[in-house]
Backbone as CSV, one residue per row, in Angstrom:
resi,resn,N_x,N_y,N_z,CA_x,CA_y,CA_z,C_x,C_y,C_z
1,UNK,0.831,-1.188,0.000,0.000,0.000,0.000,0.867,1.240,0.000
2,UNK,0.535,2.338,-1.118,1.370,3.594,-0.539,0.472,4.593,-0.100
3,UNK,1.577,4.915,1.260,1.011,6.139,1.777,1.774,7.260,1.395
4,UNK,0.519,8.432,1.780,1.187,9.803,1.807,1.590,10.540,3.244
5,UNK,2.853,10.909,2.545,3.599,11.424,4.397,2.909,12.922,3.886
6,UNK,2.557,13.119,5.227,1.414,14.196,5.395,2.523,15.324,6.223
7,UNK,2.252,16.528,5.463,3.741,17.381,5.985,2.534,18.297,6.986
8,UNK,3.178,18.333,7.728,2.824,18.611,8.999,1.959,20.193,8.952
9,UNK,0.897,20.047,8.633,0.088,21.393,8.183,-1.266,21.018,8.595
10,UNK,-2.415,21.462,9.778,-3.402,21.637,10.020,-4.047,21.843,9.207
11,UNK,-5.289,22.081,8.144,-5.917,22.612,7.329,-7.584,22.836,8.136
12,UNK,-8.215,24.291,7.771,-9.655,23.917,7.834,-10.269,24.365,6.966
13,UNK,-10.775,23.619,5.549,-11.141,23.907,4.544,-9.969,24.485,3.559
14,UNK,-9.989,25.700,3.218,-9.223,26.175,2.274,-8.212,26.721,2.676
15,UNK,-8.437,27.104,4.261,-7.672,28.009,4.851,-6.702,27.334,5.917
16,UNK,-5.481,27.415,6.021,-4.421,27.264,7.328,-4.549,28.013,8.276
17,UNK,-5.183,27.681,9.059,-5.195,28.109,10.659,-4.419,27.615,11.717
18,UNK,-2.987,27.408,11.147,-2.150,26.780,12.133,-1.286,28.233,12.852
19,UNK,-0.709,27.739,14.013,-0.107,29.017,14.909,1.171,28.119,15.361
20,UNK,2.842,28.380,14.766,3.719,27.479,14.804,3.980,27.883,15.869
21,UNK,4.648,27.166,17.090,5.350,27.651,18.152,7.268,27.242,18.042
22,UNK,7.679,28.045,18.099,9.243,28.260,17.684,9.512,27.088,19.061
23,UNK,10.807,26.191,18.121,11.109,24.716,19.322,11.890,25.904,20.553
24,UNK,12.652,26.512,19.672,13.638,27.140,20.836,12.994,27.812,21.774
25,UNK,12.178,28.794,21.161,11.567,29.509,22.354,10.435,28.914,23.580
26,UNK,9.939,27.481,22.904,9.144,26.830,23.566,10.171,25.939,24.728
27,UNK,10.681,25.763,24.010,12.012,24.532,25.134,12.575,25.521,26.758
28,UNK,12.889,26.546,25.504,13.255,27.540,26.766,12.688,28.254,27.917
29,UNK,11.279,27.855,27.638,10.371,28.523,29.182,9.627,27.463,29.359
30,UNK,9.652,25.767,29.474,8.949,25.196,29.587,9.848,23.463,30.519
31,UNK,8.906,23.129,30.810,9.871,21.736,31.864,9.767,20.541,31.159
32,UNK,9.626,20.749,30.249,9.292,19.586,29.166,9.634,20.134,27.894
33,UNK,11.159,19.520,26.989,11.108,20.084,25.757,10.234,19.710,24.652
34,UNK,9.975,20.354,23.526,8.983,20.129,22.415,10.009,19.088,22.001
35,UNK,9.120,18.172,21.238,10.011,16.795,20.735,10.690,17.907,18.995
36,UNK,11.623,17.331,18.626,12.315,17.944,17.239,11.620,18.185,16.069
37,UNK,11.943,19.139,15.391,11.073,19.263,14.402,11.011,18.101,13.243
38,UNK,12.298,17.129,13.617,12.006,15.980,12.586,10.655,14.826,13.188
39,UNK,10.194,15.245,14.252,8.743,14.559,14.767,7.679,15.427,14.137
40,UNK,7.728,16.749,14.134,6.187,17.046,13.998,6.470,18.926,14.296
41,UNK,5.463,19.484,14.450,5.341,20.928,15.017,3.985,21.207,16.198
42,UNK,4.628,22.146,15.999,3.115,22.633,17.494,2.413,23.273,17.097
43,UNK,1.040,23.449,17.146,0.181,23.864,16.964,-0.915,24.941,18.073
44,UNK,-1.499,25.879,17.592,-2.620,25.857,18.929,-4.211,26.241,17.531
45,UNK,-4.598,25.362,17.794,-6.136,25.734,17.017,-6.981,24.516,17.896
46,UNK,-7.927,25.499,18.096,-9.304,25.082,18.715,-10.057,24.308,17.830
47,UNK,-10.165,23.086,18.485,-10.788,22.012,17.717,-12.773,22.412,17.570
48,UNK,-13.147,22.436,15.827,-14.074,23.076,15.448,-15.446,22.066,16.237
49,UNK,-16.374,22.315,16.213,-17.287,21.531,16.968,-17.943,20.602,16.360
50,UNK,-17.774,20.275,14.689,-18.320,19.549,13.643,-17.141,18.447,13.882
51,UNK,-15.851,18.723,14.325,-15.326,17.678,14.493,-15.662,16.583,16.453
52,UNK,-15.464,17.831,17.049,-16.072,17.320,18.322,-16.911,16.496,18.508
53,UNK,-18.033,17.060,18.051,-19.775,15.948,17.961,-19.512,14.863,16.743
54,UNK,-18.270,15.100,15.729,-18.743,13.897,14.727,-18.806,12.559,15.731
55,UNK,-19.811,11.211,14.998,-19.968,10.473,15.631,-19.526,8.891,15.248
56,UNK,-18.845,8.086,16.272,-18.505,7.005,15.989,-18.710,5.955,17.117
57,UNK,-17.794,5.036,16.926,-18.248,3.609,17.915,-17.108,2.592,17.748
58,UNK,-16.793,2.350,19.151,-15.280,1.658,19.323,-15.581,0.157,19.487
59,UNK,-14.794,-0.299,19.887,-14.292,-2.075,19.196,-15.922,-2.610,20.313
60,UNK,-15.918,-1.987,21.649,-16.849,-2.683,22.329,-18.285,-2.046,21.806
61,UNK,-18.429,-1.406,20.964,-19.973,-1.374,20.564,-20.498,0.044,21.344
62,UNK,-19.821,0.866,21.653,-19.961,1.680,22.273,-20.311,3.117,21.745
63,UNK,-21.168,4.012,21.926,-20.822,5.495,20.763,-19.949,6.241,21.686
64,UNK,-19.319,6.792,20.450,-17.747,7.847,21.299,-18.334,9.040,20.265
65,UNK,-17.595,10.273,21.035,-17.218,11.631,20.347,-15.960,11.828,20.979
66,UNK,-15.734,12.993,20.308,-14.552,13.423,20.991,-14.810,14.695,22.003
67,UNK,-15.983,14.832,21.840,-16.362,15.945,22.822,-16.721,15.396,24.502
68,UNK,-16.770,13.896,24.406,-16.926,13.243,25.764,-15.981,13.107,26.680
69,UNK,-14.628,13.219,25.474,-13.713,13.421,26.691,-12.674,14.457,26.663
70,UNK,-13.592,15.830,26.779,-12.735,17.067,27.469,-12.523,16.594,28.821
71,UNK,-11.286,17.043,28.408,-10.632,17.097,30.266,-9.417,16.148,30.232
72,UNK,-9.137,15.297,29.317,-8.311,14.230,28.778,-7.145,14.825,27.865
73,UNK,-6.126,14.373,27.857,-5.292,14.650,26.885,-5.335,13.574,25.467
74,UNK,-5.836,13.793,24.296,-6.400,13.090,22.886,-4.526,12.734,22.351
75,UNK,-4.614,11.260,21.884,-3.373,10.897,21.406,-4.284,10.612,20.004
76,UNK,-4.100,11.145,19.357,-4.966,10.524,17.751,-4.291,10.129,16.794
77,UNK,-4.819,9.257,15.953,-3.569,8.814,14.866,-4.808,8.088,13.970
78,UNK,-4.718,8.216,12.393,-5.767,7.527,11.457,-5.112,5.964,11.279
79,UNK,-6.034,4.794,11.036,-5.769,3.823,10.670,-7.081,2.850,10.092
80,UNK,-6.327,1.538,9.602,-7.754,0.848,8.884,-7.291,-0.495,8.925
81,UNK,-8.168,-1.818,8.978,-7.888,-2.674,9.693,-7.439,-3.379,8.292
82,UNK,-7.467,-3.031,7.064,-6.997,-3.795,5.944,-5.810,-3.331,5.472
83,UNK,-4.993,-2.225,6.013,-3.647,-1.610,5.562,-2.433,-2.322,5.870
84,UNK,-1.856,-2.895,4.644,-0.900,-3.736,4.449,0.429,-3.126,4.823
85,UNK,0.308,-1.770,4.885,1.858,-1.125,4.930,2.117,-0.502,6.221
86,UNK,1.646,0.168,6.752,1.633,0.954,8.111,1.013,0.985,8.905
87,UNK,-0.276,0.838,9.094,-1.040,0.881,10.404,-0.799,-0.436,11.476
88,UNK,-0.574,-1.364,10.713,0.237,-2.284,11.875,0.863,-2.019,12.588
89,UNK,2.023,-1.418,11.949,3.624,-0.819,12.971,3.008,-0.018,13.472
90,UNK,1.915,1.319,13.075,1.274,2.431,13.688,0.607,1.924,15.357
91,UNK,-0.509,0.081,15.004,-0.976,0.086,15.957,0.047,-0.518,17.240
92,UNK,1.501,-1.284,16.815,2.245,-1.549,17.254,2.935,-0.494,18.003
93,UNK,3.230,0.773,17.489,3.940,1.613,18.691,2.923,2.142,19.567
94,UNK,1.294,2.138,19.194,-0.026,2.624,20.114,0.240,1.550,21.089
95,UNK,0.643,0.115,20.868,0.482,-0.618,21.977,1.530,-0.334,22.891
96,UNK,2.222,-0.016,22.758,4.316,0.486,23.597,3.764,1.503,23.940
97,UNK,2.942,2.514,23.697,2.944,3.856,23.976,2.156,3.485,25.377
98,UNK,0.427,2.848,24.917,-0.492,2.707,25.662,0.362,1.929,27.287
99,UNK,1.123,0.771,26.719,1.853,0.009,27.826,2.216,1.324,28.783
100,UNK,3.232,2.144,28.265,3.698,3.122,29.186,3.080,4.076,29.861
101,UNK,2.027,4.329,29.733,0.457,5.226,30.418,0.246,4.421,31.243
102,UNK,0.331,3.255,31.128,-0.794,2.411,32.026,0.216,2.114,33.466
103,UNK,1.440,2.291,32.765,2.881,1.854,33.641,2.954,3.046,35.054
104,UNK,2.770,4.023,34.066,2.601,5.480,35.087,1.223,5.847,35.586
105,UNK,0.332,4.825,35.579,-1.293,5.487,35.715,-1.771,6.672,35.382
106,UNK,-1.241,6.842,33.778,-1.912,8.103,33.226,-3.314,8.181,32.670
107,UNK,-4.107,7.622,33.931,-5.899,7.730,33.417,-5.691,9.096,32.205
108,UNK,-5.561,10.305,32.420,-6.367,11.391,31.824,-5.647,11.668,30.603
109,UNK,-4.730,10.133,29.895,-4.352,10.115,28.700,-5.118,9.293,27.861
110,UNK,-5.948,9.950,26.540,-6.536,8.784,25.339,-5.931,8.470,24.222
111,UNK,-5.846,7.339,23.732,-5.286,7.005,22.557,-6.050,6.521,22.228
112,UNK,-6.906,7.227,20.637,-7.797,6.687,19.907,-7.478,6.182,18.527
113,UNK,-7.439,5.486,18.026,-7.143,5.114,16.576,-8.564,5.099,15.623
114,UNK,-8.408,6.360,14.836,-9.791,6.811,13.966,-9.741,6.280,12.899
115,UNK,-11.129,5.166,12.583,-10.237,4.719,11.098,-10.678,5.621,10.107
116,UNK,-10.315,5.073,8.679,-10.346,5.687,7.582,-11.134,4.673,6.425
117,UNK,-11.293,4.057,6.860,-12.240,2.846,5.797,-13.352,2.654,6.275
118,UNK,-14.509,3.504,6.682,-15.554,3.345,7.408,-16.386,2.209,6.499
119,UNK,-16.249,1.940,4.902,-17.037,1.290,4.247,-16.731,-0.411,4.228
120,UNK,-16.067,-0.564,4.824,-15.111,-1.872,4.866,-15.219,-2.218,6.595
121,UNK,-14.645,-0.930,7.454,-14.330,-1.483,8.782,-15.819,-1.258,9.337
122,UNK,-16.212,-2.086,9.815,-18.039,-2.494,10.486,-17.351,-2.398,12.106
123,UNK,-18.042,-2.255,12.997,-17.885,-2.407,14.432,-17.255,-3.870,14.967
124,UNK,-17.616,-4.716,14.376,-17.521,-6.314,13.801,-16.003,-6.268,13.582
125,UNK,-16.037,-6.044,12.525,-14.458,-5.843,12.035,-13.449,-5.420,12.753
126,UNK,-13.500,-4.109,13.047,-12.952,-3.541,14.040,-12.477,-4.334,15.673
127,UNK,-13.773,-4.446,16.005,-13.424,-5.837,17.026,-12.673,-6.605,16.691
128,UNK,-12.510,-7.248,15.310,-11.819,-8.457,15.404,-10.310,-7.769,15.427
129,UNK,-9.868,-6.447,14.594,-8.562,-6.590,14.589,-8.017,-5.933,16.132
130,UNK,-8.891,-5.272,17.106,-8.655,-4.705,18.237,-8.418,-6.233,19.118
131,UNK,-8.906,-7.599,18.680,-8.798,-8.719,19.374,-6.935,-9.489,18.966
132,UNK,-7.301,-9.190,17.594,-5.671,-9.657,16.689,-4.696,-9.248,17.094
133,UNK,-4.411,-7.503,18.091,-3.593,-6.902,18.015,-3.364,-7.073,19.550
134,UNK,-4.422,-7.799,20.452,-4.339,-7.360,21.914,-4.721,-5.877,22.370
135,UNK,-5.425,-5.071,21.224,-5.320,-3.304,21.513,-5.771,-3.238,23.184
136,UNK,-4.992,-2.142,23.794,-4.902,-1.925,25.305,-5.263,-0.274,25.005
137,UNK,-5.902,0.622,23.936,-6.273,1.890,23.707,-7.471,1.643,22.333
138,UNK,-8.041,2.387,22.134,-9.673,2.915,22.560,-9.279,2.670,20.339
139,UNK,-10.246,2.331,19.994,-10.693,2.024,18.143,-11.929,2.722,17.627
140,UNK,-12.149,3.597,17.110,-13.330,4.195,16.718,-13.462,4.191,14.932
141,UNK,-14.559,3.726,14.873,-15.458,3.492,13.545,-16.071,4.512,13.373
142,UNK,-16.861,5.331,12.261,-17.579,5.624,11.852,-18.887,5.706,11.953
143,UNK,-20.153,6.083,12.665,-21.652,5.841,12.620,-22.144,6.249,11.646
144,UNK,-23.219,6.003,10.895,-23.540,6.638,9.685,-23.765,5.521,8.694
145,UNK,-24.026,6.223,7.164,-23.818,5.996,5.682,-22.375,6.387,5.326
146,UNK,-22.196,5.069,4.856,-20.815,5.608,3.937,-20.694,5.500,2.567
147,UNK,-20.312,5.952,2.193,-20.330,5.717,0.485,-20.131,4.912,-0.068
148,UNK,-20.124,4.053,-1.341,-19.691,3.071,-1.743,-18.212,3.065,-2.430
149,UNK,-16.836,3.111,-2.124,-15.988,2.891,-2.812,-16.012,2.254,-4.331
150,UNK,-15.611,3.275,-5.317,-15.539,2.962,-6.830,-14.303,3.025,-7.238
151,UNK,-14.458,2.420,-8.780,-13.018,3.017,-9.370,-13.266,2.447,-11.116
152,UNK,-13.464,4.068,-11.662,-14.461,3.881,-12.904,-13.156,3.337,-14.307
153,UNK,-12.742,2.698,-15.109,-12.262,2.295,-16.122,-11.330,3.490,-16.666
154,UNK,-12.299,5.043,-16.453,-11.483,5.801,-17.003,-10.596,6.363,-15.833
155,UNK,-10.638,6.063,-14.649,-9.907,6.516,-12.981,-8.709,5.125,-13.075
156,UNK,-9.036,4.626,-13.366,-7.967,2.783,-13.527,-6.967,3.447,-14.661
157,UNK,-7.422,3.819,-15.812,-6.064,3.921,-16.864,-5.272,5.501,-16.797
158,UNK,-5.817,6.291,-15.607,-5.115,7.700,-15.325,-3.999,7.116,-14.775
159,UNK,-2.636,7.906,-14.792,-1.205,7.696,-14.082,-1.649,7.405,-13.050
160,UNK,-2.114,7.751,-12.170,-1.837,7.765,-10.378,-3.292,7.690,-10.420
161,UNK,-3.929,6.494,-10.265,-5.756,6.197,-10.352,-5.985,6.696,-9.063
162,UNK,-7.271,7.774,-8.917,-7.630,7.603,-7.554,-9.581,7.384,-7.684
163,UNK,-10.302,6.858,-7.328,-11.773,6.384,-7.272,-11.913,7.610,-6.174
164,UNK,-13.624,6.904,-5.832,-14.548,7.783,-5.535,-15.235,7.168,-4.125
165,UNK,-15.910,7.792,-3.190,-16.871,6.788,-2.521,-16.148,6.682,-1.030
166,UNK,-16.408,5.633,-0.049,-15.713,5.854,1.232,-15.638,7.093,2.378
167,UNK,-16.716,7.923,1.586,-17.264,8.901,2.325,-18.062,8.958,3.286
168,UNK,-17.584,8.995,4.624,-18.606,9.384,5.659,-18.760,10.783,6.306
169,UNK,-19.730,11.526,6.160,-19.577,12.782,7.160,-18.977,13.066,8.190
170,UNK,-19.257,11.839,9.123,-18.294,12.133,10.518,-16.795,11.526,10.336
171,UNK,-16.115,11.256,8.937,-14.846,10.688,9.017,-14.362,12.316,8.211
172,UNK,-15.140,12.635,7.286,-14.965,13.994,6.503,-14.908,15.002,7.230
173,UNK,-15.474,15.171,8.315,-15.157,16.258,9.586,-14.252,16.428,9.749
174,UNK,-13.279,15.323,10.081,-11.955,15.102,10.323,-10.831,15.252,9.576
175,UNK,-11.522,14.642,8.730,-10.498,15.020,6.729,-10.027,16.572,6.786
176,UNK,-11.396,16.860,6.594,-11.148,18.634,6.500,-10.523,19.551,7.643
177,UNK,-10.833,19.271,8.608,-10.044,20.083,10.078,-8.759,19.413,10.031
178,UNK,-8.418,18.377,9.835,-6.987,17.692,10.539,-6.174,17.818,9.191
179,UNK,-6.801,17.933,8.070,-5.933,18.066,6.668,-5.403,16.457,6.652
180,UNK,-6.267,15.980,7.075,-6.312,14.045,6.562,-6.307,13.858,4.897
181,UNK,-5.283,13.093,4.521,-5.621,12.838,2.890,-6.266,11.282,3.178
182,UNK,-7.481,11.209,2.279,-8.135,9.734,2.251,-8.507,9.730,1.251
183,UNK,-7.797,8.612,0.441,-8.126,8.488,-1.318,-8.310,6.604,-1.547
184,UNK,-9.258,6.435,-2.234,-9.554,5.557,-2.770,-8.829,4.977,-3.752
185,UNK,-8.007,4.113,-3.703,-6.664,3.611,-5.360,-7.193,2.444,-5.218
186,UNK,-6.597,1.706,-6.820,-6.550,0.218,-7.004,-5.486,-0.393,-5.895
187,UNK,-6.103,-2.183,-5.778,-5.445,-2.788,-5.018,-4.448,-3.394,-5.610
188,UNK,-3.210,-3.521,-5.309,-2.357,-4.073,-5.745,-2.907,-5.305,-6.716
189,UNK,-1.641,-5.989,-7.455,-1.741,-6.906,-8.389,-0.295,-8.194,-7.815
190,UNK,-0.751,-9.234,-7.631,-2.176,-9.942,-7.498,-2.588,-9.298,-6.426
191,UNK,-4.077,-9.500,-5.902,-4.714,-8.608,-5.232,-4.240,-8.864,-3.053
192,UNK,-4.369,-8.562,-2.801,-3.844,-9.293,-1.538,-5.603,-9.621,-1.090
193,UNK,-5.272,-11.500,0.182,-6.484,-11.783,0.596,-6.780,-11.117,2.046
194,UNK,-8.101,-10.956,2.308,-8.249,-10.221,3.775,-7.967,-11.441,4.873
195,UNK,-7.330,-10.995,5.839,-6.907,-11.332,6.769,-8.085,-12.039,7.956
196,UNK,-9.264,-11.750,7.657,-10.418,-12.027,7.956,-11.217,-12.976,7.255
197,UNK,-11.687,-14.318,8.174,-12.469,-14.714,7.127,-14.389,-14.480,6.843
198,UNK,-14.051,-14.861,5.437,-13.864,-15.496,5.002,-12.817,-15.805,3.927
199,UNK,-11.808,-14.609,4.177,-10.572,-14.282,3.507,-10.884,-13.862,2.022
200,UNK,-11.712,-13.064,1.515,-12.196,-12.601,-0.091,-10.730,-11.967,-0.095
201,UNK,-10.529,-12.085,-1.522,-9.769,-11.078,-2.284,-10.062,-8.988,-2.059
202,UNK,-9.240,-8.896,-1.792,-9.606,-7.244,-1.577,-9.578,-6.209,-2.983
203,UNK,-10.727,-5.537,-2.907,-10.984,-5.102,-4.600,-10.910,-3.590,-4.671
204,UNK,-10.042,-2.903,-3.187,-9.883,-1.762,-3.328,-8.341,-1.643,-2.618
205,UNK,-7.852,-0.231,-2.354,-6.931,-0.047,-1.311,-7.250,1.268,-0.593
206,UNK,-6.835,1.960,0.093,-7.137,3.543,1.148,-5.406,3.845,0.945
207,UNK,-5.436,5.438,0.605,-4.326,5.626,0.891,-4.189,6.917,1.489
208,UNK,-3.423,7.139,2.486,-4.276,8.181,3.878,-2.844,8.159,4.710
209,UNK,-3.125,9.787,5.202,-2.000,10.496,5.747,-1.419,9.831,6.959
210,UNK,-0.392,9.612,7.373,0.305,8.831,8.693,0.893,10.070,9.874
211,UNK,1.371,9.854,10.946,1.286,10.544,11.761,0.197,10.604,12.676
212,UNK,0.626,11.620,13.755,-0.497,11.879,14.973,-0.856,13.131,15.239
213,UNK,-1.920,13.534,15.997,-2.476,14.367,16.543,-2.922,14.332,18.313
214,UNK,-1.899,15.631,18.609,-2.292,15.533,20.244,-2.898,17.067,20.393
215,UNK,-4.300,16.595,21.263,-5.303,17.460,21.300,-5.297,17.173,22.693
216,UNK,-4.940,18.985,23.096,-4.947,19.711,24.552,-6.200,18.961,25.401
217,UNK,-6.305,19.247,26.754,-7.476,18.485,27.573,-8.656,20.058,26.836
218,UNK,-8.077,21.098,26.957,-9.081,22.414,26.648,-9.096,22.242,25.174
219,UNK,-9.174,21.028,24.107,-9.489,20.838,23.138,-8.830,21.381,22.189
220,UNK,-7.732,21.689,21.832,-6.518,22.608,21.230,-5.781,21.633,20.781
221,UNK,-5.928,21.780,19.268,-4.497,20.518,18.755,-3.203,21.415,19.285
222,UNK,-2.107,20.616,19.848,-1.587,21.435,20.084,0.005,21.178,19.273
223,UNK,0.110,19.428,18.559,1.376,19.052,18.468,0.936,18.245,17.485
224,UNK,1.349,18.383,16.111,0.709,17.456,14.860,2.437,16.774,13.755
225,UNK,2.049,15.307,14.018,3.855,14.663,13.631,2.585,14.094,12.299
226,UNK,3.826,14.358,10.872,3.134,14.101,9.673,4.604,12.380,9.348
227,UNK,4.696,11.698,10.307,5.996,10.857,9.920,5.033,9.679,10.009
228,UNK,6.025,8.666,9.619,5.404,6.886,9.911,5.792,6.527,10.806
229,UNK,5.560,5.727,11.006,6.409,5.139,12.823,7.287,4.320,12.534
230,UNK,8.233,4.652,13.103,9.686,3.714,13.261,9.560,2.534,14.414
231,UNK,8.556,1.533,14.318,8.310,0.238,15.219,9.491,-0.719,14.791
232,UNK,9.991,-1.013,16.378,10.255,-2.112,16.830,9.833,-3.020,17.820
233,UNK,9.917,-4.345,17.840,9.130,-5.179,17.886,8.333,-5.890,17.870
234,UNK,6.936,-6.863,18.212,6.554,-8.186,17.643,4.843,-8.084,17.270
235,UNK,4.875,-8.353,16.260,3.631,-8.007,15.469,2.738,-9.108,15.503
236,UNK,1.315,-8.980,15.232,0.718,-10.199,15.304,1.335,-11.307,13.900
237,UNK,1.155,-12.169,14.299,2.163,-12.992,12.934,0.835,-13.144,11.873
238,UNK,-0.308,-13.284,12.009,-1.379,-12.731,10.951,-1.462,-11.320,10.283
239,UNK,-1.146,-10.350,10.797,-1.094,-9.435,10.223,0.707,-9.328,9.655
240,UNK,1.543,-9.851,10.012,2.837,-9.819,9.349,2.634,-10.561,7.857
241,UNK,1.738,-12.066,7.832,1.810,-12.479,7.123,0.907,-11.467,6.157
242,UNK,-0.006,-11.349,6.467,-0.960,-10.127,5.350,-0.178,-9.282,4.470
243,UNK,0.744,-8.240,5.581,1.862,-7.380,4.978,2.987,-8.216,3.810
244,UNK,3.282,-9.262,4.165,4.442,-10.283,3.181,5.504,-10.796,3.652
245,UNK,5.475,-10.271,5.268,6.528,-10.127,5.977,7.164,-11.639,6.635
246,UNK,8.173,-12.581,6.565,8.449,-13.628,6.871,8.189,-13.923,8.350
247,UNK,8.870,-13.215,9.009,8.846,-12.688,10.867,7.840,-11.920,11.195
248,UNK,7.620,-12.346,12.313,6.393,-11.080,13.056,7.565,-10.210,14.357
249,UNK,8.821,-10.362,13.901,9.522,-9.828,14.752,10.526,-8.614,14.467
250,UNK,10.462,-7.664,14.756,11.223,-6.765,13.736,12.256,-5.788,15.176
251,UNK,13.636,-6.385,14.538,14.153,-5.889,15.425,15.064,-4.492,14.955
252,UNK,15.107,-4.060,14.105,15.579,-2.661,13.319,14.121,-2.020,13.318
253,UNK,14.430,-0.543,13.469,13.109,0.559,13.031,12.887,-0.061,11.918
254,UNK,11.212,-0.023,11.487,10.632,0.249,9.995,10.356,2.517,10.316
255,UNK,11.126,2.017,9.235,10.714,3.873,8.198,11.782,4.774,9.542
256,UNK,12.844,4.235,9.337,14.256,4.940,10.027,13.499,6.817,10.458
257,UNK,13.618,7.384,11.464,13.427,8.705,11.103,11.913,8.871,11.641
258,UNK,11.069,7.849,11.640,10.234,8.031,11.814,9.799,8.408,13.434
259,UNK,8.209,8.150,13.835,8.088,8.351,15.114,7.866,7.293,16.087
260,UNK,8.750,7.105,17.013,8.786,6.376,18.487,7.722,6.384,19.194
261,UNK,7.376,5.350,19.936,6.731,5.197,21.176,7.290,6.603,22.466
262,UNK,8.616,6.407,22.253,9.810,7.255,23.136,9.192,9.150,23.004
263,UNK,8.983,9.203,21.743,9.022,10.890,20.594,6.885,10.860,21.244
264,UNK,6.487,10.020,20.969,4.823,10.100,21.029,4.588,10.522,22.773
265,UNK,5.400,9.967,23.742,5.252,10.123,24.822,6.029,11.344,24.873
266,UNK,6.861,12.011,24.462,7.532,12.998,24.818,6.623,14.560,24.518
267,UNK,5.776,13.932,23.369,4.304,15.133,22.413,3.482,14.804,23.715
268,UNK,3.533,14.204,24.097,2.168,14.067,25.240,2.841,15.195,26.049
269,UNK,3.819,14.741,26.764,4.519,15.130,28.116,4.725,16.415,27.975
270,UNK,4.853,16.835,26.650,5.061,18.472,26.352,3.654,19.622,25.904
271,UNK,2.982,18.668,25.769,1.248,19.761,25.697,0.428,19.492,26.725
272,UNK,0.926,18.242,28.279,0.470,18.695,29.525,1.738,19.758,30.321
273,UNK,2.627,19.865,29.913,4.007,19.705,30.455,3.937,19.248,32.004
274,UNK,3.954,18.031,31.797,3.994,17.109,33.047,5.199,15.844,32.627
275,UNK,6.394,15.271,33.224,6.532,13.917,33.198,5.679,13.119,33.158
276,UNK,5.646,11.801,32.798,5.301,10.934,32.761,5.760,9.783,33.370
């Protein structure tokens, strides 16, 4: 699957409403330094209320917003339970991250993983890969109509095909405020099988921005990393095999440069400025 590294830019609608905070000058009056600019930048924009109230539902069947939990510090990051290339390692450093919250009893920290395939990932689904992965932090789906993912003959023979469809309002909330790219492409050739059975052939792919979003407890993105995650260690060996991967054990970073469990806790620790 290819993704797009999403350069570190807030969007709402047409307009950039981002407010950079300089590393130096932030490091220098604060007890917690900003993690490097090769992680991400800082932000302060007030999260719009179309994204707040959009509505979804996590692995236990539950409805979530994000407006339920002001007062929390938001660890956010997009993912989808059929992505062959990154959201594995993505949900792999959520699990190292989540481990280390739980290590320090950081109740008033969330880590949500928002997917991006609302037309594919069902509550169902979702469950199963939140069961595959052991997830120890919070999975949210989509509520709603979603569109039907296409991809018309004349979108197939363009250079860089992108289809249509996979649209949900409350995932599009998010698109547009967070400057999420979510595009519909062909699936590789031969097609890869789903990891789920009844194991069908997969007749689309998602290709969608990587990185995180940490949103203040007073609802303020405050720290947005546009990188992939540099995971090490042990993957479910079903989802390794999905990816192509021989081992479910990976003891070198994937995507060198990228972002740590170590760098994700350090974005937390620096928009409460509290240790951890």
């Amino acid at each position: 699957m290819k993704m797009e590294r999403l350069i570190a830019v807030v969007g709402v609608g047409a307009l950039t409403l981002v407010s950079l905070v300089s590393t130096s000058a932030t490091a220098s009056s604060t007890k917690v330094a900003q993690p490097p600019a090769s992680v991400g930048v800082a932000t302060s924009l007030a999260v719009s209320k179309s994204v707040l109230n959009a509505k979804f539902t996590n692995q236990a069947g539950r409805p979530e917003t994000l407006a339920s939990l002001k007062g929390r510090t938001l660890f956010i990051v997009p993912v989808l339970t059929l992505c062959s290339d990154t959201c594995p390692f993505t949900t792999g450093n959520l699990l190292q991250l989540q481990a280390r919250l739980n290590a320090a009893k950081a109740t008033n920290v969330e880590i949500v993983g928002i997917d991006v395939d609302p037309y594919r990932d069902s509550v169902t689904r979702v469950a199963a890969y939140s069961k595959l992965i052991g997830a120890n932090f919070q999975l949210w789906t989509e509520q709603g109509v979603t569109s039907r993912p296409t991809l018309t003959k004349k979108e197939l023979a363009s250079k860089s095909p992108v289809g249509t469809g996979d649209i949900n309002p409350n995932l599009l909330a998010l698109e547009k405020f967070l400057g999420w790219s979510v595009q519909v492409v062909p699936q590789g050739t031969p097609p890869a099988t789903d990891w789920m059975a009844p194991h069908k052939k997969l007749t689309y792919d998602i290709n969608h921005s990587d990185g995180f979003w940490v949103v203040s407890p007073t609802e303020q993105v405050r720290f947005v990393s546009g990188t992939k995650p540099a995971f090490k260690g042990t993957l479910s060996k079903v989802l390794s095999t999905f990816m192509g991967y021989k081992s479910n054990i990976y003891d070198s970073p994937t995507w060198k440069g990228g972002w740590t469990p170590a760098e994700a806790l350090q974005a937390i620790e620096w928009v409460i400025q509290t240790k951890i």
